[in-house]
C-alpha positions in Angstrom: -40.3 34.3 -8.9 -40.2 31.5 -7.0 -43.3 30.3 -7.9 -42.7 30.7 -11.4 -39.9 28.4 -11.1 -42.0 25.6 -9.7 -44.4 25.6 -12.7 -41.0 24.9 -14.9 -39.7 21.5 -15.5 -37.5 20.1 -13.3 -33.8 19.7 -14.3 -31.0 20.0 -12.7 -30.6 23.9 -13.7 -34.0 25.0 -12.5 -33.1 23.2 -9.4 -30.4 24.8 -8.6 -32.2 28.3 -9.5 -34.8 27.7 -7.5 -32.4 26.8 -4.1 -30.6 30.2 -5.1 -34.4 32.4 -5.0 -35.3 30.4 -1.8 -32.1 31.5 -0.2 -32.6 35.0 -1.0 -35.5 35.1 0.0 -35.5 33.2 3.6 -31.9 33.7 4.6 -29.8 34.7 6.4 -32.6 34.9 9.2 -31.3 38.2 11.4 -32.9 40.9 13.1 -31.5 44.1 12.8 -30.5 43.7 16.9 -28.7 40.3 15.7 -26.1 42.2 13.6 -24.5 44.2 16.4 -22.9 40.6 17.0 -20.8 41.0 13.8 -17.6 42.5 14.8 -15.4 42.0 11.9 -14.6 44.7 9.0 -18.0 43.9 6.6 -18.3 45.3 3.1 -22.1 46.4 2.7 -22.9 46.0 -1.1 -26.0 46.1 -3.0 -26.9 47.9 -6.5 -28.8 50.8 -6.9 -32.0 49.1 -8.6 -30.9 45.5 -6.6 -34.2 43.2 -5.4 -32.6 44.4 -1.7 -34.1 47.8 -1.6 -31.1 50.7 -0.7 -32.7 51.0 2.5 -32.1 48.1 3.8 -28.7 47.8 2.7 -28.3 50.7 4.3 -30.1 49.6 7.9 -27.9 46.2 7.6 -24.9 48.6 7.1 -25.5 51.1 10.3 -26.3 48.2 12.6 -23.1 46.2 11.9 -20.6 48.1 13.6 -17.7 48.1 11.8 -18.9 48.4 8.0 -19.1 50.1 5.1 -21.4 50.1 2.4 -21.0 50.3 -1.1 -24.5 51.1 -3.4 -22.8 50.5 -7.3 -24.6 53.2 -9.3 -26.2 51.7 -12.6 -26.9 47.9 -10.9 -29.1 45.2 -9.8 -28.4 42.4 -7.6 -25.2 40.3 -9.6 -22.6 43.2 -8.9 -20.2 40.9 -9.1 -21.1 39.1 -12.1 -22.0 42.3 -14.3 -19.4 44.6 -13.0 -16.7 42.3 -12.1 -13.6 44.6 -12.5 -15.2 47.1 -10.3 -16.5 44.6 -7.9 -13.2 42.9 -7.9 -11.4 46.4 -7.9 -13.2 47.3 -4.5 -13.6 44.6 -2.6 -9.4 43.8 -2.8 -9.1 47.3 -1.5 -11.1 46.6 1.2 -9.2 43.9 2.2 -6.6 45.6 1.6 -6.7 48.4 3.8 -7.6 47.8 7.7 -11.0 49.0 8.7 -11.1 52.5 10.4 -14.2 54.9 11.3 -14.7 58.2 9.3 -15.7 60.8 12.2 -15.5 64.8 12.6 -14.2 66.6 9.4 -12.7 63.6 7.9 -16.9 63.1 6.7 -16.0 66.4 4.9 -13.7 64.9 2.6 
C-alpha cells in the first residue's frame, strides 16, 4: 500500500495517508518480551478481518499482563470509525470498571 501511495501525487492528504501506513507498519517497535513492561489495565482490540492478523492481537494480548482483548465480529482495522457506538460503548466500560483477572470457574461464565 505504501508504495502505491508514493506513485500518487503529493498533496497534503496523501501525505498524511502515507505517515498513517508507515506508522502501521514500522511502529510501535516491541518484542513480545517488551510488553511484559506494560502494567496498566490495556484494552486489546482488533477486527476480525483487521490488516493485524487475530493472532497477533491475541499474542500482544497474553503477553501484556493485565489486558483484555476484544476481536469485534464483522470488522477490519477502523473499529472505531465504522462501529463507533460499539467501540465507544466498550471502551467506556472498560474504563469504567477496574481491571480484574477471570480465573477458575469464573472462565465458565
Amino acid at each position: 500500500m505504501a508504495d502505491s501511495m508514493l506513485r500518487l501525487s503529493p498533496n497534503p492528504e496523501t501525505r498524511n495517508d502515507l505517515k498513517i501506513v508507515e506508522l502501521d507498519l514500522r511502529e510501535p517497535h516491541m518484542t513480545l518480551a517488551q510488553l511484559h513492561a506494560i502494567q496498566c489495565p490495556t484494552l486489546v482490540i482488533g477486527g476480525d478481518h483487521d490488516a493485524i492478523p487475530s493472532y497477533h492481537l491475541w499474542q500482544i494480548s497474553q503477553n501484556i499482563p493485565k489486558s483484555y482483548l476484544w476481536i469485534v465480529p464483522n470488522s477490519g482495522h477502523y473499529v472505531a470509525i465504522y462501529k463507533k457506538d460499539y467501540f465507544n460503548s466498550v471502551v467506556s466500560d472498560f474504563f469504567r470498571a477496574p481491571y480484574h483477572k477471570i480465573e477458575g470457574m469464573g472462565m465458565l461464565h
